[in-house]
Each structure stands twice: as C-alpha cells, then as structure tokens.
N, CA, C and O atoms as a GROMACS GRO file, in nm:
protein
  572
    1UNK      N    1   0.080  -0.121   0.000
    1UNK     CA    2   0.000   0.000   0.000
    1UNK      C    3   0.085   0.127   0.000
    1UNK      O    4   0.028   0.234  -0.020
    2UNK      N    5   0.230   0.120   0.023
    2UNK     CA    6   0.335   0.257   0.042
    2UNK      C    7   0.312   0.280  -0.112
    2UNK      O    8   0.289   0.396  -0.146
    3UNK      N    9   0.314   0.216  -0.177
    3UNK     CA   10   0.300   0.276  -0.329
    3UNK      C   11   0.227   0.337  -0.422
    3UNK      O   12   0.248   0.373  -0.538
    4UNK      N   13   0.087   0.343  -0.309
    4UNK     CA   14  -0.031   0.401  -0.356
    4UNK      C   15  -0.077   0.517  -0.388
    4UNK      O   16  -0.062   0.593  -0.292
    5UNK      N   17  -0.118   0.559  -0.461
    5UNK     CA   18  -0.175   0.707  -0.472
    5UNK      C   19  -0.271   0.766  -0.342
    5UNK      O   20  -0.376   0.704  -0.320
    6UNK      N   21  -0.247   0.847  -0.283
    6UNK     CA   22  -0.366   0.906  -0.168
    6UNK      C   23  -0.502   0.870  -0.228
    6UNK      O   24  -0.526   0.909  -0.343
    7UNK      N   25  -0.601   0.795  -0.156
    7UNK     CA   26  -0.723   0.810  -0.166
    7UNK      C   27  -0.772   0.960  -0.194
    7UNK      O   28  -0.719   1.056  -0.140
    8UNK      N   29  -0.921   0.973  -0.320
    8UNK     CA   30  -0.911   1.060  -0.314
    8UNK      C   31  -0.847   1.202  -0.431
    8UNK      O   32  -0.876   1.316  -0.467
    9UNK      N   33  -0.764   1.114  -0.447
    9UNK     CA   34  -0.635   1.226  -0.570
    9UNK      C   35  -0.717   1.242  -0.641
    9UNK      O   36  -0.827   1.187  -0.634
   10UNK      N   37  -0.679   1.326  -0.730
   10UNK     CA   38  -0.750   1.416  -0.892
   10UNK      C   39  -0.660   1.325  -0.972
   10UNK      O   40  -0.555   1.272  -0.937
   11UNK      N   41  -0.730   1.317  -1.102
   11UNK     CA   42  -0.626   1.233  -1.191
   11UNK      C   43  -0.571   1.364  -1.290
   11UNK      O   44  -0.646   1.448  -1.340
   12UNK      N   45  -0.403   1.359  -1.306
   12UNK     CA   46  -0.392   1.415  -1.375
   12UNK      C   47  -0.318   1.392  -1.520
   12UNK      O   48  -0.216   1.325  -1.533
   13UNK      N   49  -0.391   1.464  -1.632
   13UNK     CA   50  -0.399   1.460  -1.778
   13UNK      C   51  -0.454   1.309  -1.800
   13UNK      O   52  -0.401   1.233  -1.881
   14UNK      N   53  -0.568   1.272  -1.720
   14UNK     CA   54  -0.664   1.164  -1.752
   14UNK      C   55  -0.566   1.039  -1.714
   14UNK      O   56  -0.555   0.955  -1.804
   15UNK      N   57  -0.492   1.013  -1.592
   15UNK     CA   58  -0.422   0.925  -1.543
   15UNK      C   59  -0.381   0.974  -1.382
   15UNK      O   60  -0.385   1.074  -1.309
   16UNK      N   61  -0.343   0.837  -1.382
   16UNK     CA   62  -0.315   0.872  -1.203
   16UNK      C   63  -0.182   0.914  -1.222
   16UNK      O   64  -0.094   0.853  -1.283
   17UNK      N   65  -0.171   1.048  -1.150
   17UNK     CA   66  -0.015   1.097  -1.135
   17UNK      C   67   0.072   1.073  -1.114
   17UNK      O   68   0.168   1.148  -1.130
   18UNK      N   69   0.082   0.908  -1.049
   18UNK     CA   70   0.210   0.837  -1.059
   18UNK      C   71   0.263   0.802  -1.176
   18UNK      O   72   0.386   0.794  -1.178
   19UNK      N   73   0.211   0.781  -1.265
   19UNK     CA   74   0.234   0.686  -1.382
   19UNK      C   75   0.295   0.858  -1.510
   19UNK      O   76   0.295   0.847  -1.633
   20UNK      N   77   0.331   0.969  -1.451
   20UNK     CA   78   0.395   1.103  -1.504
   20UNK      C   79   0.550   1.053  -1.526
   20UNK      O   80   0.621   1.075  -1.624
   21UNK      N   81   0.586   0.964  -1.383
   21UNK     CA   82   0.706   0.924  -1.380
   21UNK      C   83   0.688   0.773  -1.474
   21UNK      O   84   0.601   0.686  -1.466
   22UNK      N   85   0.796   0.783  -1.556
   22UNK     CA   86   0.848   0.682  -1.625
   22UNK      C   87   0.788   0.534  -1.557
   22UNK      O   88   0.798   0.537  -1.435
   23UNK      N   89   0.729   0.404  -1.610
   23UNK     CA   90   0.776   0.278  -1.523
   23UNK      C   91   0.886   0.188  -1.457
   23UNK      O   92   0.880   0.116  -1.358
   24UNK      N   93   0.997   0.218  -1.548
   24UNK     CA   94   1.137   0.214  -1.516
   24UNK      C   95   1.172   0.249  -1.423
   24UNK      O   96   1.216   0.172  -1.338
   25UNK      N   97   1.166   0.386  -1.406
   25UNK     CA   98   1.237   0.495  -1.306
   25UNK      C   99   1.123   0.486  -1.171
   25UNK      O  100   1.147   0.501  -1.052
   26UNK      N  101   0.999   0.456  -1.235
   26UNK     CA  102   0.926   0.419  -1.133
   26UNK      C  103   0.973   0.311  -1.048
   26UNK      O  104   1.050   0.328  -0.954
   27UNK      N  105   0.918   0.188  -1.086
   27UNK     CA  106   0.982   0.080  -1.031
   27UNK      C  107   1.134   0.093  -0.965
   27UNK      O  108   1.138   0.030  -0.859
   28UNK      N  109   1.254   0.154  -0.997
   28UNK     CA  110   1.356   0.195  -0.949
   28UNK      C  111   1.334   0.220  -0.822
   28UNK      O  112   1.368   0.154  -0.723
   29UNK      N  113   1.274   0.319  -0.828
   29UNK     CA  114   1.232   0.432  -0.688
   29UNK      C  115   1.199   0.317  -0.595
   29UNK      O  116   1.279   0.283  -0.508
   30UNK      N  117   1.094   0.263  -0.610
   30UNK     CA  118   1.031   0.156  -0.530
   30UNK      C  119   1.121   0.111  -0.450
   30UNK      O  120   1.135   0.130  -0.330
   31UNK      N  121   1.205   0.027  -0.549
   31UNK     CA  122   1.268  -0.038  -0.489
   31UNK      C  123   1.411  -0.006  -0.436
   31UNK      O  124   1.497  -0.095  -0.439
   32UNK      N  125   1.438   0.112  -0.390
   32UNK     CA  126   1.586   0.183  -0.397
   32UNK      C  127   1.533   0.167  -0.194
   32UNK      O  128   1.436   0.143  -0.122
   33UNK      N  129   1.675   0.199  -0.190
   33UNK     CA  130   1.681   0.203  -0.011
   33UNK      C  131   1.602   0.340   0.037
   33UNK      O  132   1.534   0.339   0.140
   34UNK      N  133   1.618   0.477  -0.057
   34UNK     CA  134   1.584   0.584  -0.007
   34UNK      C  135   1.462   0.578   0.045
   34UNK      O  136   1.410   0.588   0.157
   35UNK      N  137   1.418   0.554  -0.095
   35UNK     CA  138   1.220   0.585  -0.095
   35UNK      C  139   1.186   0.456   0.007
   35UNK      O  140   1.073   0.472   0.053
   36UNK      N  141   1.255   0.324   0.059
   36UNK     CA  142   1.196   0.261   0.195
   36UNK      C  143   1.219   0.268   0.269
   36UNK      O  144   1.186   0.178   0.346
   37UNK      N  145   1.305   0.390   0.323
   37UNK     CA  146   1.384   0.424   0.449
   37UNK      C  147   1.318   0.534   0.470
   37UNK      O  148   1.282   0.546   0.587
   38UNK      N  149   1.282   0.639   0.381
   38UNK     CA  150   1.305   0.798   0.431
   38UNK      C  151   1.164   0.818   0.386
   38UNK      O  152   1.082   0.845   0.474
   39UNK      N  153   1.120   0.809   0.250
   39UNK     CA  154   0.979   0.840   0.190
   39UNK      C  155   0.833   0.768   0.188
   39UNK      O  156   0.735   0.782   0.115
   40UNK      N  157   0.872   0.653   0.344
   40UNK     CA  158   0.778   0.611   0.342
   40UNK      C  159   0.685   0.719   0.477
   40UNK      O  160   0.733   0.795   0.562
   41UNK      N  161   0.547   0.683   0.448
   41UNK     CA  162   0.447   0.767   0.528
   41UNK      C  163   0.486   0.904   0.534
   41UNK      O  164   0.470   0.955   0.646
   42UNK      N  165   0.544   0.997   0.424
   42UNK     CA  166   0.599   1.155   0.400
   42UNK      C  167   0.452   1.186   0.425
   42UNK      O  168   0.357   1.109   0.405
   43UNK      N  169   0.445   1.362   0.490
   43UNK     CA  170   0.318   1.403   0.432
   43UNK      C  171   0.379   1.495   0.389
   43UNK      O  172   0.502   1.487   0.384
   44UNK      N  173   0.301   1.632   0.338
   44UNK     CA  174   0.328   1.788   0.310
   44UNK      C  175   0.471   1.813   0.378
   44UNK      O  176   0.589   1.810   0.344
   45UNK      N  177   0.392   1.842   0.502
   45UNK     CA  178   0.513   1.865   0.628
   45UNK      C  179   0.635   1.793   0.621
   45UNK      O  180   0.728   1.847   0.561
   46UNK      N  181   0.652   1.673   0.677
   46UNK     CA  182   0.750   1.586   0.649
   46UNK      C  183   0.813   1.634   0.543
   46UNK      O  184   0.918   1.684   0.582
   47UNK      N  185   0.797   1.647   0.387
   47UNK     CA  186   0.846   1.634   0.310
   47UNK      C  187   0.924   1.764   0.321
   47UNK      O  188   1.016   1.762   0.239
   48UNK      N  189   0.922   1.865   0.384
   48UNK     CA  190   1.013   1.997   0.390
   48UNK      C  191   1.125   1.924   0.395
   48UNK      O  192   1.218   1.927   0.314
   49UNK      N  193   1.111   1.834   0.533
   49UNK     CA  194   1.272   1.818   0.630
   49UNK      C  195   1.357   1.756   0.501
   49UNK      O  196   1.474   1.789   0.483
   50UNK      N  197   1.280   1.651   0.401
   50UNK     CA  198   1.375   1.605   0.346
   50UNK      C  199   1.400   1.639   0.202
   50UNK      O  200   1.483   1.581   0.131
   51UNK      N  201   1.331   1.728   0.166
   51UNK     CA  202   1.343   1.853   0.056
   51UNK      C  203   1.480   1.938   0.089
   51UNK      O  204   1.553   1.980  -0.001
   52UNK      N  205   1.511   1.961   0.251
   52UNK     CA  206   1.585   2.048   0.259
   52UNK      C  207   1.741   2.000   0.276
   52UNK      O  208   1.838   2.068   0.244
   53UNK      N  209   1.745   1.872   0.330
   53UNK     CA  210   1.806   1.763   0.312
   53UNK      C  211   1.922   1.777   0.194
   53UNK      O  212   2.043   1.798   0.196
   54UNK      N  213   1.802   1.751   0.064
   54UNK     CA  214   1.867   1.726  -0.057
   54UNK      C  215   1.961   1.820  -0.110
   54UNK      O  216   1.924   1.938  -0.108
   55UNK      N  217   2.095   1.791  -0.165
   55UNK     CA  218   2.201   1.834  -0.231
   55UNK      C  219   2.202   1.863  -0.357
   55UNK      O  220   2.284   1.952  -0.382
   56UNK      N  221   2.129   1.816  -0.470
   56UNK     CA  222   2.166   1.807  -0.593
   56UNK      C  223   2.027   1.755  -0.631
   56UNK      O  224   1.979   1.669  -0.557
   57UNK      N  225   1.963   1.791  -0.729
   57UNK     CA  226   1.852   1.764  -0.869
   57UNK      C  227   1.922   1.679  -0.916
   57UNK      O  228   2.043   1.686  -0.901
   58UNK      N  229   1.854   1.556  -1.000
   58UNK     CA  230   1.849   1.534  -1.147
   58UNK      C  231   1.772   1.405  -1.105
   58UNK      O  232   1.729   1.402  -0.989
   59UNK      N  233   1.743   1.273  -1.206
   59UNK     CA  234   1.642   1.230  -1.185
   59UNK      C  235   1.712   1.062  -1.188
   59UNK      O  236   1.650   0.982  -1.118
   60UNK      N  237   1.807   1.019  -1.246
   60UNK     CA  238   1.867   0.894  -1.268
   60UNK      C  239   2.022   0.887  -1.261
   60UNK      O  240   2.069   0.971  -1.338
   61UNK      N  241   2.130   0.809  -1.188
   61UNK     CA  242   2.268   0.821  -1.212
   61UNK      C  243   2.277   0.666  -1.189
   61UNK      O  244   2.194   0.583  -1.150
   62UNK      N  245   2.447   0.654  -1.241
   62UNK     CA  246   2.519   0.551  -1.204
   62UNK      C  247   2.416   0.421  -1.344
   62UNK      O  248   2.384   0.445  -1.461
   63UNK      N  249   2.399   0.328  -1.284
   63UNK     CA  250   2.344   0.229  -1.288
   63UNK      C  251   2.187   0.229  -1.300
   63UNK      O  252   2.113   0.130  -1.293
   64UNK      N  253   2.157   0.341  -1.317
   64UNK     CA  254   2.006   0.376  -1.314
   64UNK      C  255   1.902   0.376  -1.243
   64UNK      O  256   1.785   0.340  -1.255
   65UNK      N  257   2.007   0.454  -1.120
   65UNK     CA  258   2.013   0.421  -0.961
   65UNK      C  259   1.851   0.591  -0.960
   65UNK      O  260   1.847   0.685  -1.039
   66UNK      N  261   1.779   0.572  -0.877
   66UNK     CA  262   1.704   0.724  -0.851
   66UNK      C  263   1.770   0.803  -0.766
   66UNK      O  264   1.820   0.749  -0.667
   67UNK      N  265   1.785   0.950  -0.786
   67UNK     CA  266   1.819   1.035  -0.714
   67UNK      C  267   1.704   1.038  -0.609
   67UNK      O  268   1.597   0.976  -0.611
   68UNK      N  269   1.758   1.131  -0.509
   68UNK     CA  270   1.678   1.151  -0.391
   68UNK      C  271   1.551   1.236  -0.413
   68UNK      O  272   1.437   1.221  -0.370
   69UNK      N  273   1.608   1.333  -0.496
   69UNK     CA  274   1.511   1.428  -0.586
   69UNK      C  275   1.420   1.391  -0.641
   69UNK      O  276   1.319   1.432  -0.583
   70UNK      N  277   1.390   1.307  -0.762
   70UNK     CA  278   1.317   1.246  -0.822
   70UNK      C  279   1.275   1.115  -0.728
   70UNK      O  280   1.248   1.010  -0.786
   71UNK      N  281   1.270   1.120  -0.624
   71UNK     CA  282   1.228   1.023  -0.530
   71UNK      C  283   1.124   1.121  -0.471
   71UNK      O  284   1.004   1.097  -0.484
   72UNK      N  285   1.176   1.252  -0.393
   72UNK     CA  286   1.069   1.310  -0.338
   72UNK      C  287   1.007   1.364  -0.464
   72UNK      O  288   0.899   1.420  -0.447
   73UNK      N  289   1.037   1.360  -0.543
   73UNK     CA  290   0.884   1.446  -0.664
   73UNK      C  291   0.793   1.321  -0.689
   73UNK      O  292   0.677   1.360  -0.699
   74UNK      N  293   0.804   1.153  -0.706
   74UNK     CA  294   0.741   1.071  -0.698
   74UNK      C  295   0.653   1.051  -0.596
   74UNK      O  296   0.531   1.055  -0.616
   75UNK      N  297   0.713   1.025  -0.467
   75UNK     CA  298   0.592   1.147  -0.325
   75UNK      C  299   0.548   1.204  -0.314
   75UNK      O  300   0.462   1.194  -0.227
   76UNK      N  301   0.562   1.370  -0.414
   76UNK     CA  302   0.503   1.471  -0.440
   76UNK      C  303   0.343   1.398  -0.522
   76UNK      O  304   0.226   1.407  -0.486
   77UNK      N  305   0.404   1.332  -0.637
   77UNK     CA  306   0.260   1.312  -0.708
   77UNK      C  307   0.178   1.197  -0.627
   77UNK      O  308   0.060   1.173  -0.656
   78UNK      N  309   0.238   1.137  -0.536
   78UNK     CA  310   0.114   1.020  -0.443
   78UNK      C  311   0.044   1.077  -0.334
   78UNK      O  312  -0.068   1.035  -0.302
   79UNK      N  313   0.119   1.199  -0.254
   79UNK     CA  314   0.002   1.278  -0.196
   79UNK      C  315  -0.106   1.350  -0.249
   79UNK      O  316  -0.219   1.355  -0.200
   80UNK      N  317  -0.056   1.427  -0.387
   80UNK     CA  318  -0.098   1.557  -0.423
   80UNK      C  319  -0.088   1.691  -0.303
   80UNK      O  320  -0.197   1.702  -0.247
   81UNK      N  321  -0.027   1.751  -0.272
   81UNK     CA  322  -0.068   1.872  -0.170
   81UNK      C  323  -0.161   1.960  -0.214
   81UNK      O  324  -0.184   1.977  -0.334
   82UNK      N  325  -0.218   2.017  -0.125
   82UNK     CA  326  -0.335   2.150  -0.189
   82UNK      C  327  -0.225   2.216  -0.255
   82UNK      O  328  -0.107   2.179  -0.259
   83UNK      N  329  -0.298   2.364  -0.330
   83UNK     CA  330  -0.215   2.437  -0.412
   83UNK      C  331  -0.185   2.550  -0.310
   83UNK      O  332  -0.097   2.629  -0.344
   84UNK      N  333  -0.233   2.567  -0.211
   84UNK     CA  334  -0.175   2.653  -0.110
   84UNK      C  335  -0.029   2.629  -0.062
   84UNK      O  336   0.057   2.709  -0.027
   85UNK      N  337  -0.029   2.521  -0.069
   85UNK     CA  338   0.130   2.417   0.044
   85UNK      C  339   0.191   2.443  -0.041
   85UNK      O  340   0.290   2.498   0.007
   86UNK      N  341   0.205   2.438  -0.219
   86UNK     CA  342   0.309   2.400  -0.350
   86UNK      C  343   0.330   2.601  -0.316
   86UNK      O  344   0.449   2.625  -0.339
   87UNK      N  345   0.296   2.664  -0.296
   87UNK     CA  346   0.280   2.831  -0.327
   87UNK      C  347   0.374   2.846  -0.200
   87UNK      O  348   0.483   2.904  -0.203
   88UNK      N  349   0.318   2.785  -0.088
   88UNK     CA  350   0.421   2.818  -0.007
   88UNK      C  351   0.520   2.740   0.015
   88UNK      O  352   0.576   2.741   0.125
   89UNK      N  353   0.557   2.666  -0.078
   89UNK     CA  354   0.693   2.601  -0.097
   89UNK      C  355   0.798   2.687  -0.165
   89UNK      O  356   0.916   2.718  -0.149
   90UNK      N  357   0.683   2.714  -0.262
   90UNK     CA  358   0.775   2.870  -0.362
   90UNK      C  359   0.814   2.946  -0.302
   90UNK      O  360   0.927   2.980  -0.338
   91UNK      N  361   0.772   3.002  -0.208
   91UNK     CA  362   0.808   3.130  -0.149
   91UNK      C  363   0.913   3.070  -0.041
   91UNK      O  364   0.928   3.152   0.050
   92UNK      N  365   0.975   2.975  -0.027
   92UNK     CA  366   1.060   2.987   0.089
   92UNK      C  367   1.187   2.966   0.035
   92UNK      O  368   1.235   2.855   0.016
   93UNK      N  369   1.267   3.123  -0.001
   93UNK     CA  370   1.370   3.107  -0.052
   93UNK      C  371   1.536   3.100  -0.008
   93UNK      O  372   1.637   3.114  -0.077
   94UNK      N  373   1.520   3.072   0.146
   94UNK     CA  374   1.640   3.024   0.188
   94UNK      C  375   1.624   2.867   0.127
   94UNK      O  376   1.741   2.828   0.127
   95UNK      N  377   1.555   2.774   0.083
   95UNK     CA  378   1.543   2.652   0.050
   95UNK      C  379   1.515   2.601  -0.094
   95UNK      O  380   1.410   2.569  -0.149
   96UNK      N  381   1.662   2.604  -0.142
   96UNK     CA  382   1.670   2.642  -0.334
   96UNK      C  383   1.603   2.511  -0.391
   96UNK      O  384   1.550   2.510  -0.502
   97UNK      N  385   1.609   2.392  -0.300
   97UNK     CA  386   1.594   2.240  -0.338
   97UNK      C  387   1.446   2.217  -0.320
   97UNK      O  388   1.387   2.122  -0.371
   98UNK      N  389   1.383   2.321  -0.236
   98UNK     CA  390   1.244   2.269  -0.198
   98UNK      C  391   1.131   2.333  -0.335
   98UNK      O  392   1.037   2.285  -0.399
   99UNK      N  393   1.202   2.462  -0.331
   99UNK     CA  394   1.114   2.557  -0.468
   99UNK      C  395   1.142   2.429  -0.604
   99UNK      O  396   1.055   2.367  -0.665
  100UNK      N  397   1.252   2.424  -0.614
  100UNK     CA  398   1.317   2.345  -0.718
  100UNK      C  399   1.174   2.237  -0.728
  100UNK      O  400   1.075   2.251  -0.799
  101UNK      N  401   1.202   2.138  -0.639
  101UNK     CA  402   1.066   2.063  -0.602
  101UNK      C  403   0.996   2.073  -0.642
  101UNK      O  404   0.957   1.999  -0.732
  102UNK      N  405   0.890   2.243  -0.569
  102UNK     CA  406   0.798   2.260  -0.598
  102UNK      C  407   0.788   2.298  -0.763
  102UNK      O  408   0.702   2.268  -0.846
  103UNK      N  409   0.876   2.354  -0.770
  103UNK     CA  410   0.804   2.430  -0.932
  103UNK      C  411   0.838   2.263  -1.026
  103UNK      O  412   0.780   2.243  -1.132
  104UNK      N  413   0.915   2.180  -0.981
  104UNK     CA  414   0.890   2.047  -1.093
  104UNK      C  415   0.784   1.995  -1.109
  104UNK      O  416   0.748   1.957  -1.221
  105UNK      N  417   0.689   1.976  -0.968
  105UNK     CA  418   0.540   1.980  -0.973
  105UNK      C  419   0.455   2.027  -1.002
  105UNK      O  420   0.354   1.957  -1.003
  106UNK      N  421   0.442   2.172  -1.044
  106UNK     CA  422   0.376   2.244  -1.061
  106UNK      C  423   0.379   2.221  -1.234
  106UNK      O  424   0.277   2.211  -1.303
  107UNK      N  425   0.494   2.215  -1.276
  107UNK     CA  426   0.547   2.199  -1.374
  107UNK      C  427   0.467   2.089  -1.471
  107UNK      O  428   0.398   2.101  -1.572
  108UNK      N  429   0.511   1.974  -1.390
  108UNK     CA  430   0.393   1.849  -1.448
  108UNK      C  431   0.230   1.822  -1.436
  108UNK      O  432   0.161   1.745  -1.504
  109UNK      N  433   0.193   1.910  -1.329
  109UNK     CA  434   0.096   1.909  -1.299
  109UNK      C  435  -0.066   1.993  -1.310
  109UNK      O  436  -0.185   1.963  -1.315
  110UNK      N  437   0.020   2.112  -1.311
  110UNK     CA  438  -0.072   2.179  -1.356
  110UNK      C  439  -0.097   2.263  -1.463
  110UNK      O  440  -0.002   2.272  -1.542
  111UNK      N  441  -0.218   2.340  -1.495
  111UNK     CA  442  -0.276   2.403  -1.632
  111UNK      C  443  -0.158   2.519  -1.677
  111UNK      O  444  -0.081   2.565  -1.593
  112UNK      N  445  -0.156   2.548  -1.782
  112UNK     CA  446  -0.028   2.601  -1.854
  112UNK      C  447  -0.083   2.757  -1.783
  112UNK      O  448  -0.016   2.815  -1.698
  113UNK      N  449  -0.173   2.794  -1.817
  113UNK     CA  450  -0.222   2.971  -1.714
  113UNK      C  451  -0.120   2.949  -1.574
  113UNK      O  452  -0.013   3.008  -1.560
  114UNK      N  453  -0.165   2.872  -1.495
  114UNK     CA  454  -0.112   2.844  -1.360
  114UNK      C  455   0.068   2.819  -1.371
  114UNK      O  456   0.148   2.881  -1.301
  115UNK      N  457   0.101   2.733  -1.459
  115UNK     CA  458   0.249   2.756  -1.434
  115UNK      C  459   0.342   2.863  -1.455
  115UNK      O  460   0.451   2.878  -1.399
  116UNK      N  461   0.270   2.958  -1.570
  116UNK     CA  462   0.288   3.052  -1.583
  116UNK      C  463   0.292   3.154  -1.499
  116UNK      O  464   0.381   3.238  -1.490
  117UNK      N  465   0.176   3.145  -1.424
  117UNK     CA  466   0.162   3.298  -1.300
  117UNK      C  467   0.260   3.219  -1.211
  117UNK      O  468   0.347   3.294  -1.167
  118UNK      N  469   0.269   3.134  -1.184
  118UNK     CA  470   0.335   3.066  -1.047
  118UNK      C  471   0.411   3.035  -1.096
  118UNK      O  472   0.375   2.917  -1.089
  119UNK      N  473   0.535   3.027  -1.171
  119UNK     CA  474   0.678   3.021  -1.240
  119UNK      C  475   0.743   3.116  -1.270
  119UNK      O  476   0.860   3.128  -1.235
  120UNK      N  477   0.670   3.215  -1.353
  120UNK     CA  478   0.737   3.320  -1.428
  120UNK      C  479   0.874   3.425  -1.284
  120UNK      O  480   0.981   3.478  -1.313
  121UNK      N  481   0.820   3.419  -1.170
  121UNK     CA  482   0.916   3.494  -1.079
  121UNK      C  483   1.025   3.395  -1.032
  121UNK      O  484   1.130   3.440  -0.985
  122UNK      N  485   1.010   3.293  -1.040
  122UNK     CA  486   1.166   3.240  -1.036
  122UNK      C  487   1.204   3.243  -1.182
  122UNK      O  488   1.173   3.137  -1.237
  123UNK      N  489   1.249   3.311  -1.243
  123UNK     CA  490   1.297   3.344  -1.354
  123UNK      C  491   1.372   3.468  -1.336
  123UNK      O  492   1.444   3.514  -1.426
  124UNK      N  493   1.356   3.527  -1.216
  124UNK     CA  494   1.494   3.613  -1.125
  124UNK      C  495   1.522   3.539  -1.019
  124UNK      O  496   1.511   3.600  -0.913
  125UNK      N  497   1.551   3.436  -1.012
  125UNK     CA  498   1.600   3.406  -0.891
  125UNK      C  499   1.740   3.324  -0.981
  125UNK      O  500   1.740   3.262  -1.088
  126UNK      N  501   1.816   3.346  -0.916
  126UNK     CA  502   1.951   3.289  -0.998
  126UNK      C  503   2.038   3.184  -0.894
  126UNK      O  504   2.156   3.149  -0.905
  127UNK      N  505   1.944   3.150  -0.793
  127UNK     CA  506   2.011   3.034  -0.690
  127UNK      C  507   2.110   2.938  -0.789
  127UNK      O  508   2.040   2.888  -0.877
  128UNK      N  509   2.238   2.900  -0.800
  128UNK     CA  510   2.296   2.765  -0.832
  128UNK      C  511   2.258   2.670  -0.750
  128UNK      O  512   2.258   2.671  -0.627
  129UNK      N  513   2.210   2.545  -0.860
  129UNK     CA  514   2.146   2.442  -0.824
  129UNK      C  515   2.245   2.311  -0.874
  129UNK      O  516   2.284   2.310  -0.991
  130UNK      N  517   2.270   2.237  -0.809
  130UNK     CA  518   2.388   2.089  -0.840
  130UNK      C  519   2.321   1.984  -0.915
  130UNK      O  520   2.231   1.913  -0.868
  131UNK      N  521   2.351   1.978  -0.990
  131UNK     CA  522   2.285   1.857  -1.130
  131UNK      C  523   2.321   1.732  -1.149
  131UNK      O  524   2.399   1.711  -1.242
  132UNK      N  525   2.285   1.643  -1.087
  132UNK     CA  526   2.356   1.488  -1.078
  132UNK      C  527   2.337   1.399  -1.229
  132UNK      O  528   2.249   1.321  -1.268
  133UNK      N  529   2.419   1.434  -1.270
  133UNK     CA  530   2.368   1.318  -1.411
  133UNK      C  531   2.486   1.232  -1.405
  133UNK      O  532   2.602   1.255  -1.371
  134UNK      N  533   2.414   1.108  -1.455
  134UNK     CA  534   2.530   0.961  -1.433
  134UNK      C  535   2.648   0.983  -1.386
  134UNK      O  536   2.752   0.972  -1.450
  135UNK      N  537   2.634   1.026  -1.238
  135UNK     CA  538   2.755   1.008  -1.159
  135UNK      C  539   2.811   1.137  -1.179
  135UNK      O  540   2.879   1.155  -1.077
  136UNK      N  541   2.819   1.208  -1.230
  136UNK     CA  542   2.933   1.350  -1.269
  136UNK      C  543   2.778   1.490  -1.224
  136UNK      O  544   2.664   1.513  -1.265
  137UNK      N  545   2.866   1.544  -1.126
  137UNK     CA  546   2.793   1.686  -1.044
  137UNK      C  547   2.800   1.814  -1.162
  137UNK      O  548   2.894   1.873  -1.215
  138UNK      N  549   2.696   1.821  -1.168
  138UNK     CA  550   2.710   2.009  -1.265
  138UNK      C  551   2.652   2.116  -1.211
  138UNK      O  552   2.546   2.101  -1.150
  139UNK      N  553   2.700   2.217  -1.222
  139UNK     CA  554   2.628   2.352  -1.176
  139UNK      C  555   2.517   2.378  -1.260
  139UNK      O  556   2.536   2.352  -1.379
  140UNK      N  557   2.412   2.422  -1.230
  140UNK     CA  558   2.293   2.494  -1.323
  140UNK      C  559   2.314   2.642  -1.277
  140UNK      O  560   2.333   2.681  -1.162
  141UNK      N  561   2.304   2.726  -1.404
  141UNK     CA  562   2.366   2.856  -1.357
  141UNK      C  563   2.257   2.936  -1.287
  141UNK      O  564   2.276   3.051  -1.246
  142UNK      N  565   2.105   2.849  -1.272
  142UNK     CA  566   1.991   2.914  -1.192
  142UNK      C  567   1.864   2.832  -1.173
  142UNK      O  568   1.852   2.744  -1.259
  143UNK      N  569   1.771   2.837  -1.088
  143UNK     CA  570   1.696   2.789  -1.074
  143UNK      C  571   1.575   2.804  -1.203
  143UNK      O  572   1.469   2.743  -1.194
   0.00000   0.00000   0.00000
C-alpha cells in the first residue's frame, strides 16, 4: 500500500499521477533504499525536512540508480498537496531544493495559465542548483 496514490487524488492529464514518472524509473524508486527508508508515510510537512536535506537535482545516475530528488517528486505526485502548500513552498527562498521541487510539480501538474503565473518569478531568482547526471555533479547557472 506505500505505493499508492492518496485516496481521493485528482487524476492528472486523464491518469493517475504516478504513472507522469516513467515505469522504469518508477519501479527503481520503489525499490531503492531511499524511498523505503526515508519516503515512506511523507506528508506535506515531512516532506520539507527532506526537501531540505537534498544536495543536488536530477532524476537517474550511475546504474540507473534514482536520485533523492526524483524520489521526493514521486511522493510529491502520491500525496498531491493542496495548491496553497506547492505556493508556499515557492516562497521559501532560503530553501533552493524545496522551490526546485515545488516548481517540478507544478510543472507536471498543472494548467499552462497556472504555471505561468506561479513560475514566471523564479525566472529572477539565480540560486545555483547541483545537477547529478550519471555520476558526474554540474552547476545549473539558476533555478
């Protein structure tokens, strides 16, 4: 049942929001140590501590191992949070990894009007963000 979508959820683009993430990368996640150590029973809350946690974005390395990142955005889509919680994720900008987060969700999730009003201002925010791709760290020159 840890793998379940919240009772309840909205389906989004006519599917359950888990299935946004790849099956591959899905199944990965599942079965990786993170997501059964750290991301099981996350809620909203919870998920700050380990949003803030995280070091580095990207979504697959090594062996086609899941990042931690793309572990909590897979949590992101099995709760769903209200759109109040994702807004005030945005706004907390001592926490470059949590906005990051949020706006990837927002990103996949919602209506193109909405990502727009709720994206377009991190488009001054120039936080460097650490990019994990197969094993080798990169700078992103902004959020």
């Amino acid at each position: 049942m840890a793998n379940t979508t919240v009772s309840g959820a909205l389906s989004i683009h006519g599917q359950n929001p888990q299935f946004l993430v790849e099956t591959v990368i899905r199944n990965r996640i599942y079965e990786s140590s993170y997501w059964k150590e750290h991301c099981f029973a996350l809620t909203a809350e919870s998920l700050i501590d380990k949003a803030i946690e995280t070091r580095y974005i990207g979504g697959v390395y090594g062996n086609q191992r899941p990042t931690q990142f793309i572990c909590l955005v897979l949590k992101l889509l099995q709760i769903q949070p209200e759109k109040e919680i994702l807004v005030e994720y945005l706004r907390a900008d001592e926490f470059k990894y949590l906005r990051a987060l949020a706006a990837i969700y927002i990103r996949l999730t919602f209506r193109a009007v909405d990502v727009y009003e709720l994206l377009e201002p991190l488009l001054k925010d120039y936080s460097k963000l650490r990019l994990r791709d197969m094993g080798k760290f990169h700078e992103c020159p902004f959020l």
